[in-house]
FIMIFI-459354 format. One record per residue: residue number from 1; residue in three letters; x, z, y of N, C-alpha, C in turn. Coordinates in nm, 2 decimals. Layout:
BEGIN
{NUM 'ALA' {X Z Y} {X Z Y} {X Z Y}}
...
END
This chain:
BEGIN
{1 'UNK' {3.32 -7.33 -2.29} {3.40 -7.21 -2.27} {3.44 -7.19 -2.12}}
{2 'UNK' {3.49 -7.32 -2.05} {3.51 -7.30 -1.92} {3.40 -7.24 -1.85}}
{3 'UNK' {3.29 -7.27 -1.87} {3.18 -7.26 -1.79} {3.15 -7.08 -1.80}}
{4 'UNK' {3.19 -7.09 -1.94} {3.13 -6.93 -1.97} {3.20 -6.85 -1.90}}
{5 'UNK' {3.34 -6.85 -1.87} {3.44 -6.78 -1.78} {3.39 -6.74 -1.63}}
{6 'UNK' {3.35 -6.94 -1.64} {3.32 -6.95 -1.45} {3.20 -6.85 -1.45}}
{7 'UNK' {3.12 -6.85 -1.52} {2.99 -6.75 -1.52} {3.03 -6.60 -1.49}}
{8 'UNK' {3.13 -6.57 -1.59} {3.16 -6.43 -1.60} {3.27 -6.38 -1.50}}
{9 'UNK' {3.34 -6.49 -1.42} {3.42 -6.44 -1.28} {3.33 -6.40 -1.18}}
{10 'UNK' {3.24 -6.47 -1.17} {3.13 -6.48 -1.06} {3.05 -6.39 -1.08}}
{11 'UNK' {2.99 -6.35 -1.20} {2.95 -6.23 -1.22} {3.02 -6.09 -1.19}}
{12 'UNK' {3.13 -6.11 -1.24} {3.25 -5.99 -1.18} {3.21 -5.97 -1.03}}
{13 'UNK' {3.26 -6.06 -0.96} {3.29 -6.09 -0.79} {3.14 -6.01 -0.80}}
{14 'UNK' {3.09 -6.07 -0.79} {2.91 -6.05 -0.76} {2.91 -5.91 -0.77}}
{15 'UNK' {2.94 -5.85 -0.86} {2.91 -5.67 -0.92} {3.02 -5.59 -0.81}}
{16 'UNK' {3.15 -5.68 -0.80} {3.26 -5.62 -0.68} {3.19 -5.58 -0.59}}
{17 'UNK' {3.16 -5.67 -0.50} {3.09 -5.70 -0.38} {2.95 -5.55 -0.37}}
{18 'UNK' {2.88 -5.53 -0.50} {2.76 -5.50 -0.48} {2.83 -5.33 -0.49}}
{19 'UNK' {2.93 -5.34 -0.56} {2.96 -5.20 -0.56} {3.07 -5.15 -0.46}}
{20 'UNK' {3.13 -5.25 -0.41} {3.20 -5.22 -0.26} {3.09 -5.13 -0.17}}
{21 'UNK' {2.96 -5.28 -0.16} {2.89 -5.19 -0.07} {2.83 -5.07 -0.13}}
{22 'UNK' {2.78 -5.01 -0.19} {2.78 -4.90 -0.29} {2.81 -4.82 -0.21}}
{23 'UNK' {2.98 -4.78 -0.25} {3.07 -4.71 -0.22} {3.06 -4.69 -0.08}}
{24 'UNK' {3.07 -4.80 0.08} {3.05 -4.80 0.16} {2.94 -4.73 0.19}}
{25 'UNK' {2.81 -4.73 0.15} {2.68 -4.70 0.21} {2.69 -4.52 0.18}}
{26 'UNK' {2.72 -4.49 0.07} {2.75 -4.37 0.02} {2.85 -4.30 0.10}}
{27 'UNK' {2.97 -4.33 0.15} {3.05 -4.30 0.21} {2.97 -4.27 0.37}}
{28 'UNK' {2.88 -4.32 0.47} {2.80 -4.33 0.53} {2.75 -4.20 0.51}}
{29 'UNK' {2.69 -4.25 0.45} {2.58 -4.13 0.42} {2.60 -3.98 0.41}}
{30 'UNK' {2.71 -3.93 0.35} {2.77 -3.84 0.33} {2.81 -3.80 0.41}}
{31 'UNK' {2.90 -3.86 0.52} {2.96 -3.83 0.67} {2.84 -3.82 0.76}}
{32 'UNK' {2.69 -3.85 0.73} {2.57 -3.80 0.86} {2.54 -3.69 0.81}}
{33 'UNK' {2.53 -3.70 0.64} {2.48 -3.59 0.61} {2.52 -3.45 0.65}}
{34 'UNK' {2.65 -3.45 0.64} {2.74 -3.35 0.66} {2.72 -3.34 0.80}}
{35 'UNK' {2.76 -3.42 0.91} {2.74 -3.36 1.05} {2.60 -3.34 1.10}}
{36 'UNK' {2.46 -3.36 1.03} {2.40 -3.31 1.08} {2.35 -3.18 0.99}}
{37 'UNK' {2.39 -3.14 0.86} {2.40 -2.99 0.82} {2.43 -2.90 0.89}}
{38 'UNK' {2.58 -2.97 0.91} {2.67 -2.86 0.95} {2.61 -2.85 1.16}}
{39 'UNK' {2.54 -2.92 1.19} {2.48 -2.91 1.32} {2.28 -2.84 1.31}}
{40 'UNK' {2.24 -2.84 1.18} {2.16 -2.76 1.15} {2.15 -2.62 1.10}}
{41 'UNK' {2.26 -2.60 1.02} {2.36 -2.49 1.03} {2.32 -2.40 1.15}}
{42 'UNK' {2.44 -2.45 1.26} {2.47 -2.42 1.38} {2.34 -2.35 1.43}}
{43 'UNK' {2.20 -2.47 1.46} {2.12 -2.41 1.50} {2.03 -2.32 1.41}}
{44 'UNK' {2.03 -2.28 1.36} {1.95 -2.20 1.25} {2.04 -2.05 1.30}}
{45 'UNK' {2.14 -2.03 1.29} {2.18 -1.90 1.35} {2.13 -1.85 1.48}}
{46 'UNK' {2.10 -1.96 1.56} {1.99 -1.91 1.70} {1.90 -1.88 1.68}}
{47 'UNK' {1.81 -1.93 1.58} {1.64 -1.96 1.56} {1.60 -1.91 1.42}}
{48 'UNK' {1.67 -1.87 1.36} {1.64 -1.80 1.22} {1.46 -1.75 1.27}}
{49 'UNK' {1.53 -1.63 1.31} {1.42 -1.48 1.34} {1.33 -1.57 1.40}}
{50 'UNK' {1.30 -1.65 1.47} {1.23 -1.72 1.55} {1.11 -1.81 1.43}}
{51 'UNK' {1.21 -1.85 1.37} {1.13 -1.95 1.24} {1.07 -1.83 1.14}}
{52 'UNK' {1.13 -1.74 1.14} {1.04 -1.63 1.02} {0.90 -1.58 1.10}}
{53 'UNK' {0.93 -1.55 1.20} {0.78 -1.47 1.26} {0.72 -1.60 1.30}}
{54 'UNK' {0.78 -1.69 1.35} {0.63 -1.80 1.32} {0.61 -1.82 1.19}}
{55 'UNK' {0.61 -1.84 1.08} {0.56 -1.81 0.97} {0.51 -1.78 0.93}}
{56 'UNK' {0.55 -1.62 0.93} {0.49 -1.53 0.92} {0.39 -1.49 1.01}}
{57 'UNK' {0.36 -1.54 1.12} {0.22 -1.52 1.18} {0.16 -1.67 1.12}}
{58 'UNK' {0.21 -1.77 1.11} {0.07 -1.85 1.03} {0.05 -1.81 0.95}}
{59 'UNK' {0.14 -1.79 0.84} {0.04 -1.71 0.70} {-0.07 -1.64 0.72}}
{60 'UNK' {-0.05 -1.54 0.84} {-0.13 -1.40 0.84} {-0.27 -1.53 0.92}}
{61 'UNK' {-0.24 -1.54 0.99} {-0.35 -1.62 1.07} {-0.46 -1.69 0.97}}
{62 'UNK' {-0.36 -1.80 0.85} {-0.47 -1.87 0.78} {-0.50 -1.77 0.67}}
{63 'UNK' {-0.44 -1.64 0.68} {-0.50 -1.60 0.55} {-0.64 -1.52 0.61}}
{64 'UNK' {-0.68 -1.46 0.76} {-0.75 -1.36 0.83} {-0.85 -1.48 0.85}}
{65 'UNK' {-0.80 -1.62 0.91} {-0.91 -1.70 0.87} {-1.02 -1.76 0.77}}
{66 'UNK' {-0.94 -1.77 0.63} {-1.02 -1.79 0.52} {-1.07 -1.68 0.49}}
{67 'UNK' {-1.03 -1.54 0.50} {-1.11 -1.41 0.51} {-1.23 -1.42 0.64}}
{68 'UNK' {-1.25 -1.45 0.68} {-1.36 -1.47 0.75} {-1.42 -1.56 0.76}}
{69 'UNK' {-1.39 -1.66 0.70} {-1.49 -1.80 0.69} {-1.55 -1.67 0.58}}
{70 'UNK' {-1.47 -1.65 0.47} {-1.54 -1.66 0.34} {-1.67 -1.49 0.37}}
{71 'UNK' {-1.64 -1.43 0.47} {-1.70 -1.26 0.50} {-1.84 -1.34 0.56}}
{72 'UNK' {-1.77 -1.45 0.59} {-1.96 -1.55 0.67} {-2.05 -1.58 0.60}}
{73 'UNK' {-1.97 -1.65 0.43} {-2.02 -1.72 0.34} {-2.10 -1.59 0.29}}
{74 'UNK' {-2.06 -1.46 0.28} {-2.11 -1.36 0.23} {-2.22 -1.29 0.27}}
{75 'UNK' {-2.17 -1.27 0.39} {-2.27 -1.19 0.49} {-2.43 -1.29 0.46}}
{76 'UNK' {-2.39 -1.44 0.48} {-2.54 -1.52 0.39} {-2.57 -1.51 0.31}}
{77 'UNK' {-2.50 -1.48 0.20} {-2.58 -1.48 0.05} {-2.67 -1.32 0.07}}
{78 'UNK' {-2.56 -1.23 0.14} {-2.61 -1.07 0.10} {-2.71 -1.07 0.21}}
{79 'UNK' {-2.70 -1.11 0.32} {-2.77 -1.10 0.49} {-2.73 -1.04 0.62}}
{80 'UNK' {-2.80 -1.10 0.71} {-2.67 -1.10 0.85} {-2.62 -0.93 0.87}}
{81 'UNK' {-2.70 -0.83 0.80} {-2.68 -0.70 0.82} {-2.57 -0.62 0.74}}
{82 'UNK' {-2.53 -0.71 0.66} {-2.41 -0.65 0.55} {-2.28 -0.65 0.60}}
{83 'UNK' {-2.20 -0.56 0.60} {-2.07 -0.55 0.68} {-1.99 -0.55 0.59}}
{84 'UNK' {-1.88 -0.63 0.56} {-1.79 -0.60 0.44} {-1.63 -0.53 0.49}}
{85 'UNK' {-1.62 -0.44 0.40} {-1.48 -0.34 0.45} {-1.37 -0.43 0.47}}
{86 'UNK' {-1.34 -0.39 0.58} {-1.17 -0.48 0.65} {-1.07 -0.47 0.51}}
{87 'UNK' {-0.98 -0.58 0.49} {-0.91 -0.52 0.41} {-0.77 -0.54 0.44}}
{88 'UNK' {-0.65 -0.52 0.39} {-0.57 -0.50 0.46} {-0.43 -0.59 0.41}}
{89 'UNK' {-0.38 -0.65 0.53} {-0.31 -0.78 0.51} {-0.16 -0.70 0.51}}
{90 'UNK' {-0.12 -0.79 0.43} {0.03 -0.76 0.32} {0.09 -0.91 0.39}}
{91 'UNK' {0.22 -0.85 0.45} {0.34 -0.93 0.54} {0.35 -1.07 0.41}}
{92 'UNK' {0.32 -1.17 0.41} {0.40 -1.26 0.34} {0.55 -1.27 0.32}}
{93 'UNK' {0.62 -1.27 0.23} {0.74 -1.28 0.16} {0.77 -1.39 0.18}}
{94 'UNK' {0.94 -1.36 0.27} {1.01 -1.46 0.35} {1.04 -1.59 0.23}}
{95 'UNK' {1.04 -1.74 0.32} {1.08 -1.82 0.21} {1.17 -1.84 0.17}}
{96 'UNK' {1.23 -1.86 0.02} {1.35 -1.89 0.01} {1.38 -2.01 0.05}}
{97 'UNK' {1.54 -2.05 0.10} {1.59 -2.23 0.06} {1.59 -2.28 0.01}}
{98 'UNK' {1.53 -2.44 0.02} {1.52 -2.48 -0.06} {1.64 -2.55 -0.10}}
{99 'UNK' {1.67 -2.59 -0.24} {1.82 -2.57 -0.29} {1.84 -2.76 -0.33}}
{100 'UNK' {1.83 -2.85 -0.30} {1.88 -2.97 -0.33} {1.94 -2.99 -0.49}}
{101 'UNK' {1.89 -3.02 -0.54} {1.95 -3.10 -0.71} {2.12 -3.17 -0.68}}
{102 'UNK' {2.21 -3.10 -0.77} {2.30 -3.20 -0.76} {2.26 -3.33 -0.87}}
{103 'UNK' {2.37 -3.42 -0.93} {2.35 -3.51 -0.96} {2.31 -3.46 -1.09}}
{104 'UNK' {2.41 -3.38 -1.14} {2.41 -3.36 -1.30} {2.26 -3.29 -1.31}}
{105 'UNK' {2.18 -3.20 -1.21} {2.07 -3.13 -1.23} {1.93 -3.24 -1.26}}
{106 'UNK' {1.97 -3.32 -1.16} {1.85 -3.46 -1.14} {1.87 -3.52 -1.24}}
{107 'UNK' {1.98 -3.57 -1.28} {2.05 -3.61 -1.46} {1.93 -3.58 -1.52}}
{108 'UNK' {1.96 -3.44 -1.55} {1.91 -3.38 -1.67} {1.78 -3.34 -1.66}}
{109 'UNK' {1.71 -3.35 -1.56} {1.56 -3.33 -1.52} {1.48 -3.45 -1.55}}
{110 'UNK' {1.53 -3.59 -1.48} {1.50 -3.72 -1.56} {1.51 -3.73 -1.70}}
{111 'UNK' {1.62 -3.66 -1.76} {1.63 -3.71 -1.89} {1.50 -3.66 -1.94}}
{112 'UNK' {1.50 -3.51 -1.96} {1.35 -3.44 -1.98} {1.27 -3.50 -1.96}}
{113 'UNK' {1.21 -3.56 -1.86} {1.08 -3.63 -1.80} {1.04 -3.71 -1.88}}
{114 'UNK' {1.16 -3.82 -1.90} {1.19 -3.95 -2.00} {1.12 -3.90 -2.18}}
{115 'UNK' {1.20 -3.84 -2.20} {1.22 -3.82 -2.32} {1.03 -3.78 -2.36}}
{116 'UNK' {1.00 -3.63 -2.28} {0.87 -3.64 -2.33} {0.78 -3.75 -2.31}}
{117 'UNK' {0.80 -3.88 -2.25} {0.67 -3.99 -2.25} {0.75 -4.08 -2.37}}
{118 'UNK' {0.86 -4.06 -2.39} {0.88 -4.20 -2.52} {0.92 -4.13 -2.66}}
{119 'UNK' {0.88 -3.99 -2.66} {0.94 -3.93 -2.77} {0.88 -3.98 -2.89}}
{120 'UNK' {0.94 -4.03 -3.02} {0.86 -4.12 -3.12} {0.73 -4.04 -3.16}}
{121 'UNK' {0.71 -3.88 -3.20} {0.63 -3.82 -3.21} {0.51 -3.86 -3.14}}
{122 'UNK' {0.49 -3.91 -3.01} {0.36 -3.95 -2.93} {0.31 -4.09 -3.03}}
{123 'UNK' {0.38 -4.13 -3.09} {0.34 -4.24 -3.19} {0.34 -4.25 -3.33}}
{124 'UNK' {0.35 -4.10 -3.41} {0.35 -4.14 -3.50} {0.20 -4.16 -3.62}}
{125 'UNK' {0.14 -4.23 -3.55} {0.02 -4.29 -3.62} {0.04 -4.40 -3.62}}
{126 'UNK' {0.12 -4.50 -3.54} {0.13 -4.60 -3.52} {0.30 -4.63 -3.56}}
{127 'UNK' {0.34 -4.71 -3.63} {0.45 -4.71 -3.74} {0.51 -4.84 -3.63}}
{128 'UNK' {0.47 -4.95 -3.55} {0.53 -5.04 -3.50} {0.56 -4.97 -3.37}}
{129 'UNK' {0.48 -4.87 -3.30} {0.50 -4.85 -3.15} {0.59 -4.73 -3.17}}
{130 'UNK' {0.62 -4.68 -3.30} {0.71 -4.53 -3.34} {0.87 -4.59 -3.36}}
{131 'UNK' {0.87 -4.76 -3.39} {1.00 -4.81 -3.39} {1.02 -4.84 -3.27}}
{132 'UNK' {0.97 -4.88 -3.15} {0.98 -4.89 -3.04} {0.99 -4.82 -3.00}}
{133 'UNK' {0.92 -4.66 -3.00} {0.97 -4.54 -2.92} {1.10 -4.50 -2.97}}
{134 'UNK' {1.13 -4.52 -3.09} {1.27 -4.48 -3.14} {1.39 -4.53 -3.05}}
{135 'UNK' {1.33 -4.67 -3.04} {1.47 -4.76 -2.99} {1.47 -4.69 -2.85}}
{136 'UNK' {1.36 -4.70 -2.79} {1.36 -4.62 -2.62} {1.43 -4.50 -2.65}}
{137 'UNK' {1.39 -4.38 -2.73} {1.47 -4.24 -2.72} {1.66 -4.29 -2.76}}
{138 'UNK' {1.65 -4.40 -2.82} {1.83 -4.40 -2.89} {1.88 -4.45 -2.73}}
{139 'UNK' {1.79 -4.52 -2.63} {1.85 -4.58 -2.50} {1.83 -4.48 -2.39}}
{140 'UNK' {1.77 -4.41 -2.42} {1.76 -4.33 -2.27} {1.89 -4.18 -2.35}}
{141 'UNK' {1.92 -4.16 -2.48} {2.03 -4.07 -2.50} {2.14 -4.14 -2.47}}
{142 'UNK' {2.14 -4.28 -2.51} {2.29 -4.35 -2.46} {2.33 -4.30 -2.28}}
{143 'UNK' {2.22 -4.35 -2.19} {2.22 -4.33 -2.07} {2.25 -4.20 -2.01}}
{144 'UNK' {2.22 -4.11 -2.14} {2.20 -3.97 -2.03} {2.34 -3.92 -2.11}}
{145 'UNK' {2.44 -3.96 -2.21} {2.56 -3.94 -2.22} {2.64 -3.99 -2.16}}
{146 'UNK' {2.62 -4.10 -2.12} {2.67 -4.19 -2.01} {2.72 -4.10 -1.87}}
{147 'UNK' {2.63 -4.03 -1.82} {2.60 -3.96 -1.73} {2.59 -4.06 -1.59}}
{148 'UNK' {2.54 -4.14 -1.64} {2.51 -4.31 -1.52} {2.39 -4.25 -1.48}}
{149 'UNK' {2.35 -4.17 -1.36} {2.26 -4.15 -1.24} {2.14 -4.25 -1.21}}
{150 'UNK' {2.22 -4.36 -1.20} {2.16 -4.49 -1.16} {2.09 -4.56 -1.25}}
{151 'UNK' {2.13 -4.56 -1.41} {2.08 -4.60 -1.46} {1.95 -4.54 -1.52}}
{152 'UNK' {1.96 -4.42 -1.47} {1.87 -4.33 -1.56} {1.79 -4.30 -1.48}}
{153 'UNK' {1.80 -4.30 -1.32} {1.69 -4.34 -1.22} {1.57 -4.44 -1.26}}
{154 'UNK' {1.65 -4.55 -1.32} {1.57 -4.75 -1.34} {1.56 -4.68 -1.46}}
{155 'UNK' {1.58 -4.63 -1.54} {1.51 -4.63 -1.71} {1.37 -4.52 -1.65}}
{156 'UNK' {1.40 -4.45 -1.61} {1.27 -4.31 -1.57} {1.18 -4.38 -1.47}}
{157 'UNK' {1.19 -4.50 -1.40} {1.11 -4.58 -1.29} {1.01 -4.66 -1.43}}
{158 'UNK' {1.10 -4.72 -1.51} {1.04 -4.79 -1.59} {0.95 -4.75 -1.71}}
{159 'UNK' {0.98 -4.63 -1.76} {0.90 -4.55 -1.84} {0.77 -4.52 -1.76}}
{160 'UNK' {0.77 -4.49 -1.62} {0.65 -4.48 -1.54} {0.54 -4.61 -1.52}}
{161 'UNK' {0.64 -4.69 -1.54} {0.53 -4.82 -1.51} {0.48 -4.86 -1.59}}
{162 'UNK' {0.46 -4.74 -1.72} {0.38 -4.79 -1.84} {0.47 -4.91 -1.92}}
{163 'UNK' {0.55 -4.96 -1.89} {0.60 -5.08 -1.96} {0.69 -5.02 -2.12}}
{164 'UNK' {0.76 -4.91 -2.10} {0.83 -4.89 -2.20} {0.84 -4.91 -2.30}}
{165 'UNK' {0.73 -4.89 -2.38} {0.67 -4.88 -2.54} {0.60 -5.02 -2.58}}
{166 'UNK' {0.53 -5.10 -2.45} {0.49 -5.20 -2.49} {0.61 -5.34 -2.49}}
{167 'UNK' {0.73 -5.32 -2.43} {0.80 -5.42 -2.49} {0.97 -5.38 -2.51}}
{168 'UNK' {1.01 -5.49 -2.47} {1.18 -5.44 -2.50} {1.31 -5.41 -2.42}}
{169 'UNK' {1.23 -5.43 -2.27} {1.27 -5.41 -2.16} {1.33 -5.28 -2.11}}
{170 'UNK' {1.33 -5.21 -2.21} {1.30 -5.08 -2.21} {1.51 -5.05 -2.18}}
{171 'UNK' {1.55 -5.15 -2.19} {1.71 -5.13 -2.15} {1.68 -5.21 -2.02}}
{172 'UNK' {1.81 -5.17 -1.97} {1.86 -5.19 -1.83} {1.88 -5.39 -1.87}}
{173 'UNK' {1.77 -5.46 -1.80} {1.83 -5.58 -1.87} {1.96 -5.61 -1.86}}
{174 'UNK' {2.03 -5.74 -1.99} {2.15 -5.79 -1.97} {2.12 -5.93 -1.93}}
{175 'UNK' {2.01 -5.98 -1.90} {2.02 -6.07 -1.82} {2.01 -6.05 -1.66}}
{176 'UNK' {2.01 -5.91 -1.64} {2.05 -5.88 -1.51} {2.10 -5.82 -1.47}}
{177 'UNK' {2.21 -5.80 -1.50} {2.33 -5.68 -1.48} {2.36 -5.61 -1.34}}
{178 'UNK' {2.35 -5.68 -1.27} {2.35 -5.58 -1.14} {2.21 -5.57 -1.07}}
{179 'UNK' {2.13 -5.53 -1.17} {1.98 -5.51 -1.15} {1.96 -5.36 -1.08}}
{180 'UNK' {2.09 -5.24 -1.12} {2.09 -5.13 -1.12} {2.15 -5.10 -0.99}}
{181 'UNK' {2.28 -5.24 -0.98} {2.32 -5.21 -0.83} {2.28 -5.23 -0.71}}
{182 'UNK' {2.20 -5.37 -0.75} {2.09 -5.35 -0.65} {2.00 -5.27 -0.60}}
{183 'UNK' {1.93 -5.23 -0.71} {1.87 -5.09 -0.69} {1.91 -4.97 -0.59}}
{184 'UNK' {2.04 -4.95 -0.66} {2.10 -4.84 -0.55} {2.15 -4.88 -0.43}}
{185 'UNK' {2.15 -4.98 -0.41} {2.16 -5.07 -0.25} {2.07 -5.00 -0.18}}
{186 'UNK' {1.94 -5.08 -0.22} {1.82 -5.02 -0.18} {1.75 -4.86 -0.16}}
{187 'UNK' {1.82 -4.80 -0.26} {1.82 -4.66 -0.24} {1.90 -4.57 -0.13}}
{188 'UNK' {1.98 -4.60 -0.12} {2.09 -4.57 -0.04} {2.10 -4.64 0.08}}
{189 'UNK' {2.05 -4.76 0.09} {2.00 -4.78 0.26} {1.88 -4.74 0.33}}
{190 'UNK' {1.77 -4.69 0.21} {1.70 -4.60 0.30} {1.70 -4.50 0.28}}
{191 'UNK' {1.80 -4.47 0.22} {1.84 -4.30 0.23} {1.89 -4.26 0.34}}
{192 'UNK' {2.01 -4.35 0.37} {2.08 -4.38 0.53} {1.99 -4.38 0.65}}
{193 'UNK' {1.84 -4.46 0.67} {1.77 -4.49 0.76} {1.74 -4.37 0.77}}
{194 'UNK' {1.67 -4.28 0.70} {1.62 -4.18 0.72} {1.69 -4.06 0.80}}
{195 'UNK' {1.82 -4.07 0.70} {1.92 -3.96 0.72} {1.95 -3.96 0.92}}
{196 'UNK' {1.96 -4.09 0.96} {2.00 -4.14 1.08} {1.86 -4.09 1.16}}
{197 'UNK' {1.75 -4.11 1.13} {1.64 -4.15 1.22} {1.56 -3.96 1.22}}
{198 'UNK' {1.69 -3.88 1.14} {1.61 -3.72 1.13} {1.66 -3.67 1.29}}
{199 'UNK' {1.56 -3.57 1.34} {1.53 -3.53 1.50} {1.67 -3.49 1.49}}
{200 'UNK' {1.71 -3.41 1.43} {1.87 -3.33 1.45} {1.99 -3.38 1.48}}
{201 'UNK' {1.95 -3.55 1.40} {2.10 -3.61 1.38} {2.06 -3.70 1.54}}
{202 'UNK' {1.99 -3.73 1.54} {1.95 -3.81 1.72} {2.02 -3.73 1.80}}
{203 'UNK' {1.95 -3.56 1.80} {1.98 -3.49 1.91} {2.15 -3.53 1.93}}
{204 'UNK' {2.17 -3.48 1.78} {2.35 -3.47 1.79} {2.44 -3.58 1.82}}
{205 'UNK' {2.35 -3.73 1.81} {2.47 -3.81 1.81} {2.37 -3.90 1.98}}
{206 'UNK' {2.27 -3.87 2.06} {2.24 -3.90 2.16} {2.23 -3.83 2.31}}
{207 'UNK' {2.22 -3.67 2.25} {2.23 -3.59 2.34} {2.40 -3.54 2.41}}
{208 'UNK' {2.37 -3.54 2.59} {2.50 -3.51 2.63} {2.59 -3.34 2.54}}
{209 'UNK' {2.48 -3.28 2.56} {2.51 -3.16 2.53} {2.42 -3.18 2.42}}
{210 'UNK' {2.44 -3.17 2.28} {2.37 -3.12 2.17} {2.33 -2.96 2.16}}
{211 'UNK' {2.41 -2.85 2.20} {2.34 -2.74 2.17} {2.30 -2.72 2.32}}
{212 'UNK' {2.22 -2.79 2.40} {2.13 -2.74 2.49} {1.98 -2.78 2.37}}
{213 'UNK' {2.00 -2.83 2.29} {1.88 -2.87 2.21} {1.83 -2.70 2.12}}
{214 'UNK' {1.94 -2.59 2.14} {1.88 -2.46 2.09} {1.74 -2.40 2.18}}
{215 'UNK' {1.80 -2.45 2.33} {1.71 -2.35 2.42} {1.54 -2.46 2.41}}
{216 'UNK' {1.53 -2.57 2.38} {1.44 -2.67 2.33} {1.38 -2.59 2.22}}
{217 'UNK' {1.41 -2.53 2.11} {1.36 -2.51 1.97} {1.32 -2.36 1.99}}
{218 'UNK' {1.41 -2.28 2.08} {1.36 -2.17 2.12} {1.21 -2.13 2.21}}
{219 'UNK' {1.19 -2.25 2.28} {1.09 -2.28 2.41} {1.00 -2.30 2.28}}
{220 'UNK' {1.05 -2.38 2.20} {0.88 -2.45 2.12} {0.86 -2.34 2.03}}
{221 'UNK' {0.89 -2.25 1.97} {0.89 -2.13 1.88} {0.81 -1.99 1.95}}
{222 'UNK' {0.90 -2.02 2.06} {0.83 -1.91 2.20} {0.66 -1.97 2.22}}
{223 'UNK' {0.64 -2.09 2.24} {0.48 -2.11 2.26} {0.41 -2.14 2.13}}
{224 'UNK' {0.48 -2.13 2.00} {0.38 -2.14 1.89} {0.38 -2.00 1.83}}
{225 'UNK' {0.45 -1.90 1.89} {0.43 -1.77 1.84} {0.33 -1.72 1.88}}
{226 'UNK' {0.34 -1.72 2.06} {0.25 -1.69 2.16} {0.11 -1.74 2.11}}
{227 'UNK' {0.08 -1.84 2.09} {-0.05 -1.90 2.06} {-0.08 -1.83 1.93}}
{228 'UNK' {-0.05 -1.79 1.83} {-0.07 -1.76 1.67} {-0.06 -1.63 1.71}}
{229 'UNK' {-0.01 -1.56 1.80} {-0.03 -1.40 1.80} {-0.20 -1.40 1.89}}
{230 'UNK' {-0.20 -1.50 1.95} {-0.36 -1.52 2.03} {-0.48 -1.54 1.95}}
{231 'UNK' {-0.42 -1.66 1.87} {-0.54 -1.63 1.77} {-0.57 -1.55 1.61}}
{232 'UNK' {-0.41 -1.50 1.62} {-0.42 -1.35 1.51} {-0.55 -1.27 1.60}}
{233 'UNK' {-0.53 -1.27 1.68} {-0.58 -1.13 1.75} {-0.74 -1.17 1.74}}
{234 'UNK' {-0.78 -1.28 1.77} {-0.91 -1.36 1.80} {-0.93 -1.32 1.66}}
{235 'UNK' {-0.90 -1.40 1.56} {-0.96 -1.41 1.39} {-0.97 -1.26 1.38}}
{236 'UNK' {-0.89 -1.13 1.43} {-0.92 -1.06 1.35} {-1.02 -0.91 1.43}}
{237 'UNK' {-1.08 -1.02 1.47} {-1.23 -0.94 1.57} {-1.34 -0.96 1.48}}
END
């Protein structure tokens, strides 16, 4: 009995510690993320118009190109003397934002995913792998009422690795209970590395003046327009 305590203190502590840092790494994260939005933000009001017409001149560019490789491919089959009528290029449609999943949306998107690879129906020919998909669909609804992120991350990792249906692993083991928080250690420290090592958040937390880095993104927009209006003009000779 003593022993089983000492086990399960130390187990506690262990899970404290793993979810302190958790919380810390998260807390991180959140504070770069946010100053380099809100400093992406900032420059996007300078460079909008700038990022749409380059765009919009690559589109036109690769689309006047594969229109001419393919008037080449033609002019061969029909012969070098066939001229085919110009046809006429339609502005590409600006892109929308792209919109980030909150938690509950990723939730519920995994859960979906999950569900169609262990749904008992994929086995009902097989009566022993249909009780095994059963018990997987009763553990991935516990999880996804749970609304535990983390865990449903490691159940949806695991249903990928093919393992699911062929054994019993198929729960978050309880012989390794902070299997999950480890996990998110790992997720969340190189979520961090990244978040740190993106051009914007450098500019902002190395540069003396950070918005001299607009007239930088202006200059490089200015010579990729210029070149893409050069060879709009070239492709469409």
């Amino acid at each position: 009995m003593t022993n089983d305590l000492q086990r399960d203190e130390e187990l506690a502590f262990r899970q404290f510690g793993l979810k302190t840092q958790i919380a810390k790494l998260e807390k991180e994260l959140e504070e770069v993320l946010i100053k380099t939005r809100s400093f992406e933000a900032m420059l996007l009001t300078h460079i909008e118009e700038d990022i749409i017409e380059e765009r919009e001149l690559n589109a036109v560019y690769r689309k006047l190109r594969n229109e001419k490789k393919q008037k080449r491919l033609e002019q061969k089959r029909r012969g070098k003397n066939y001229k085919a009528p110009r046809s006429v290029l339609i502005p590409p449609k600006k892109e929308l934002p792209k919109v980030e999943l909150s938690n509950k949306q990723e939730l519920k998107r995994l859960y979906k995913e999950t569900m169609f690879l262990v749904h008992p129906d994929k086995y009902s020919l097989n009566e022993d792998m249909g009780e095994k998909a059963t018990e997987a669909t009763a553990n991935l609804i516990d999880i996804y009422k749970s609304g535990d992120l983390v865990k449903m991350r490691l159940f949806h990792q695991h249903v990928l690795s093919g393992n699911a249906i062929e054994d019993n692993t198929i729960k978050v083991k309880e012989q390794e209970p902070d299997a999950y928080l480890e996990s998110e250690i790992e997720r969340l420290t190189k979520a961090l590395f990244e978040a740190k090592h993106k051009r914007t958040y450098k500019v902002l937390t190395t540069y003396d003046n950070p918005e001299s880095y607009i007239q930088e993104l202006k200059d490089f927009y200015a010579d990729r327009i210029a070149k893409l209006m050069k060879r709009t003009r070239k492709a469409n000779k």
